[in-house]
C-alpha positions in Angstrom: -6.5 7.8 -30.0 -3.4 9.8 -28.9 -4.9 10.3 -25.6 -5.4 6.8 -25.4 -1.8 6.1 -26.2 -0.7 9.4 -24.2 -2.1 7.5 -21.1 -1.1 4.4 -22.0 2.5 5.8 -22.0 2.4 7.4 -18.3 0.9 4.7 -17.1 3.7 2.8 -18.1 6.3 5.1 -16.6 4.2 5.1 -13.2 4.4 1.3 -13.0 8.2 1.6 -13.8 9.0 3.8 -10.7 6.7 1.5 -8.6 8.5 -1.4 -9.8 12.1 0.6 -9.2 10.7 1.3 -5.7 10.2 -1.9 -4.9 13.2 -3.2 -5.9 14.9 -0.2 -3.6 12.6 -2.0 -1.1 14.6 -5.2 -0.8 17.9 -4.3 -2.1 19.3 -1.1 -0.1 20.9 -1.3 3.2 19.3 0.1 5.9 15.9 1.3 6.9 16.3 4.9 6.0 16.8 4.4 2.3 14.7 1.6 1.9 12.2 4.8 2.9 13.7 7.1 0.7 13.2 4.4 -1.9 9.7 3.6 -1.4 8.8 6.9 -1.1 10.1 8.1 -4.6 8.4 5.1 -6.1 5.2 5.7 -4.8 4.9 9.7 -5.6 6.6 8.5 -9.0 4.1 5.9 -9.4 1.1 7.9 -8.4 2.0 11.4 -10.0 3.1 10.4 -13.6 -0.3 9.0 -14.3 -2.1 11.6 -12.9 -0.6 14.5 -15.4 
């Protein structure tokens, strides 16, 4: 059960950096940190639930 809600819980915080990415996505400037912003998201997204 706490792996289940250990999971549950990085799960979470991946989705929140993809979501945060995305927002970077259509809010910042220019094209280099729309890139930068993307790009944190997704390793953020992808890495967190992998641990």
């Amino acid at each position: 059960m706490v792996l289940v809600v250990a999971g549950l819980v990085l799960i979470s915080i991946g989705v929140f950096y993809d979501f945060v990415g995305a927002i970077g996505l259509l809010r910042l400037p220019n094209f280099y940190t729309r890139l930068h912003a993307a790009t944190a998201g997704a390793i953020g997204g992808a890495v967190v639930p992998m641990i």
